[in-house]
C-alpha positions in Angstrom: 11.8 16.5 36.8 12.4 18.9 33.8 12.5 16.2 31.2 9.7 14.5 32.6 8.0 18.1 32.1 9.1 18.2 28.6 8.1 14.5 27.9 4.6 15.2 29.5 4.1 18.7 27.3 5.3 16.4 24.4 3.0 13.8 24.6 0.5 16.2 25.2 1.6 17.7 22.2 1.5 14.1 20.1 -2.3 13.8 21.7 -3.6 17.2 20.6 -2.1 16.3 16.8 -3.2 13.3 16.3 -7.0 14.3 17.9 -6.4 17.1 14.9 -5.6 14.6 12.6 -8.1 12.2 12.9 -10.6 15.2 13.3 -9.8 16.3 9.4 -10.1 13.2 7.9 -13.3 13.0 9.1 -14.0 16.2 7.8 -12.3 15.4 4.9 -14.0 12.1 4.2 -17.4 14.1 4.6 -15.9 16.8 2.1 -15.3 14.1 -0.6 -18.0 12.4 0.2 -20.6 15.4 -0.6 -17.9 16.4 -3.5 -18.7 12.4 -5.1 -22.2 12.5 -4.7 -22.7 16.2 -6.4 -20.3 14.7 -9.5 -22.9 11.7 -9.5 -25.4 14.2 -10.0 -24.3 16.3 -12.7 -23.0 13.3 -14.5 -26.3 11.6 -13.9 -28.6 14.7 -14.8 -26.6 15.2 -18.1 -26.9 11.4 -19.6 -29.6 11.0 -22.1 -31.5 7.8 -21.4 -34.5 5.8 -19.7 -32.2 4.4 -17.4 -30.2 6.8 -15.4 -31.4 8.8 -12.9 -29.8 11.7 -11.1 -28.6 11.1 -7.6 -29.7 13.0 -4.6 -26.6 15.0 -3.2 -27.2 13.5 1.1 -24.1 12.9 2.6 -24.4 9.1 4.1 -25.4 8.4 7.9 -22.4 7.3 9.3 -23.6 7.2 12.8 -24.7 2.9 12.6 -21.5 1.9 9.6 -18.7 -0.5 11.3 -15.1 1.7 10.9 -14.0 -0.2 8.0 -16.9 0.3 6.3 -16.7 3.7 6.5 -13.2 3.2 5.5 -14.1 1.2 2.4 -16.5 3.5 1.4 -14.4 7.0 1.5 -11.8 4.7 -0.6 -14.6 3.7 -3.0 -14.8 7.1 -4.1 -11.6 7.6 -5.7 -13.0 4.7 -7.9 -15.2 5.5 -11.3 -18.4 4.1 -11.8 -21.4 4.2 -14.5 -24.4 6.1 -13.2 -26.5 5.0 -10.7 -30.3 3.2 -11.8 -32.0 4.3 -9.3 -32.0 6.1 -6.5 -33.5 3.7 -3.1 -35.0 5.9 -0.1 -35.9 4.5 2.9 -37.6 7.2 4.8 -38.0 5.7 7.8 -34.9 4.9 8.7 -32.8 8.2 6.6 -31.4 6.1 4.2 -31.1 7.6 0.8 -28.5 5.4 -1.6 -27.3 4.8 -5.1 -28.5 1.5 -6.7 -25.4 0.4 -8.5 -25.5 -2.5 -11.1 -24.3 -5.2 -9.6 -23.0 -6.7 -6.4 -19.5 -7.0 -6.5 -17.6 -5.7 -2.9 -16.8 -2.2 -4.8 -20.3 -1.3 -5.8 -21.7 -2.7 -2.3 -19.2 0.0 -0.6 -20.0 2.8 -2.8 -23.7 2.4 -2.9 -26.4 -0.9 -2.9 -26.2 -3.1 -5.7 -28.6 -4.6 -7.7 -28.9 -8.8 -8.0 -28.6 -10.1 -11.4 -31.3 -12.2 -12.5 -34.2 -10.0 -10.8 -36.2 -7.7 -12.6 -34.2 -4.6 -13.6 -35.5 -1.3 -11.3 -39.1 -0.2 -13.2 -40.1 -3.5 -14.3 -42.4 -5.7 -13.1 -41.9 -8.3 -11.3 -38.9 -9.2 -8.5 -36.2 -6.4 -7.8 -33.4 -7.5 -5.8 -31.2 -5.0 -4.2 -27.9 -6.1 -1.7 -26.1 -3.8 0.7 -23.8 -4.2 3.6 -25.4 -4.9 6.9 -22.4 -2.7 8.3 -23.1 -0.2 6.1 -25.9 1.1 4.0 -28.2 -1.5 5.1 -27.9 -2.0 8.8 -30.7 0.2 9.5 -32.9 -2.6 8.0 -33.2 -4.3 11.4 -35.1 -1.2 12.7 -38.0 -1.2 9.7 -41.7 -2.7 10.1 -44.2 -4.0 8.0 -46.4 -1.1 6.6 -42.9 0.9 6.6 -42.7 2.6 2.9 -39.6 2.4 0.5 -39.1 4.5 -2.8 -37.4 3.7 -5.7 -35.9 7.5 -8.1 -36.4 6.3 -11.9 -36.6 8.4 -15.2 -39.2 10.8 -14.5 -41.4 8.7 -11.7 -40.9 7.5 -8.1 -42.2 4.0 -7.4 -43.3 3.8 -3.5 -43.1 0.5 -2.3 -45.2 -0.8 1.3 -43.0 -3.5 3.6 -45.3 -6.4 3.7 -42.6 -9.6 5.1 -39.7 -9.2 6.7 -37.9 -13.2 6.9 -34.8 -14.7 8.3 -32.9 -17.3 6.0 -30.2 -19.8 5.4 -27.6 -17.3 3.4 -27.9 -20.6 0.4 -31.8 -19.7 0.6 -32.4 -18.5 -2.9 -35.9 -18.4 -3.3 -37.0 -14.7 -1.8 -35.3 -13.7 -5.5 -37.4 -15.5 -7.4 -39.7 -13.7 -10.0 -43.4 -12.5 -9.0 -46.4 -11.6 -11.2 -46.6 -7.7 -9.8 -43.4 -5.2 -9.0 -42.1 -5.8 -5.8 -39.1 -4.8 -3.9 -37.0 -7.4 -2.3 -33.8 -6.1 0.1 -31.0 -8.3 0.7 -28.5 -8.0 3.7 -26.4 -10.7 6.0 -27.5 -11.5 9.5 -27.0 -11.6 12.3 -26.1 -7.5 11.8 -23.5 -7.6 14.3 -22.3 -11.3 13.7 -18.4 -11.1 13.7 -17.2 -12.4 10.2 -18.6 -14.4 7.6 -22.9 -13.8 8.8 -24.9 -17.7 8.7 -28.5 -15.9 7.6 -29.5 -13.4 4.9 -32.5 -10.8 6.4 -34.9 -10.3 4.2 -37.2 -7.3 3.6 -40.0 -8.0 1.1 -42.1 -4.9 -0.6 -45.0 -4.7 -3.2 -45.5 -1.6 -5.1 -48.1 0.7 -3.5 -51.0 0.8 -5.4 -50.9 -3.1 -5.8 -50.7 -3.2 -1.9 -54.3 -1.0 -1.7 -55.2 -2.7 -4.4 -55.1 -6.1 -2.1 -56.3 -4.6 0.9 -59.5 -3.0 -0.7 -60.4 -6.7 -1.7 -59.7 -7.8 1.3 -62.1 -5.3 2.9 -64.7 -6.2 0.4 -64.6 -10.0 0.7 -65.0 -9.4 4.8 -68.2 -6.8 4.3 -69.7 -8.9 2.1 
């Protein structure tokens, strides 16, 4: 019976480290992950230049990521990037990321990238922005049309309002192309818990907010009159 004790106090032992362990690299992922975010921002708030912006210093929402992506993302930040061109809030559902330029699997776990081809953040006409639907941009599935999105630029914030929110084939290319006002268009696979390769793309569409009252003030005239 002794060494079953001592086995038994061992294991108990073995539990209680590796609890510890997995305890502080959680910690420790936060740590560097606040530590990343405040070196965006200094680097960010000391370039000269219309297009960086300084990046907020929140710590990411883990609570709805997949464990890899969380994974992928505190290994992300050992990597260098340029500065962030915007900063994309969406208050409704706490998210407050980076928009890197581009979409390649690094920036995507770092931040949300934007999609070549589509108007650049602060122009007008179609912005495109990917993210993870594991990551960043899971909480998607939980926003509504009249829902409001804002975009961080040099010296402005542009407030978006969600007026279509789509389902389509992944090869479905035509929710990028170009309108005549600024819009917002967010990109993300689907089904969000679809186990590998995701079929659909879900599709959240925006128009800049002042264009949006601008639409439905005509609207309310046309019906009065």
């Amino acid at each position: 019976m002794s060494w079953l004790s001592r086995l038994e106090r061992l294991l108990l032992i073995v539990g209680v480290l590796m609890l510890a362990l997995y305890v502080a690299a959680r910690i420790h992922g936060t740590v560097l992950s606040d530590a990343e975010l405040q070196r965006f921002k200094m680097q960010l708030a000391s370039t000269e230049g219309p297009h960086w912006v300084a990046l907020a210093g929140a710590s990411p929402d883990f609570s709805l990521w997949s464990e890899r992506r969380i994974q992928e993302y505190q290994e992300s930040l050992a990597a260098r990037f340029a500065p962030a061109i915007a900063i994309l809030r969406i208050p409704k559902i706490h998210v407050e990321v980076p928009v890197l330029d581009g979409t390649d699997e690094l920036s995507l776990n770092r931040g949300v990238g934007h999609v070549a081809g589509t108007a650049n953040p602060g122009e007008r006409g179609n912005v495109a922005i990917a993210g993870h639907r594991d990551g960043f941009f899971r909480g998607l599935k939980d926003v509504a049309l009249g829902d409001t999105i804002e975009m961080d630029l040099p010296g402005r914030t542009e407030t978006y309002v969600i007026d279509r929110i789509s389902i389509v084939d992944r090869n479905d290319v035509s929710v990028l192309e170009p309108t005549p006002r600024a819009s917002l268009t967010l990109v993300t696979c689907y089904p969000f818990y679809f186990v590998g390769s995701a079929p659909k793309r879900y599709i959240v569409q925006a128009s800049i907010a002042n264009a949006a009252e601008a639409k439905t003030h005509a609207s309310g005239e046309s019906q009065t009159n």
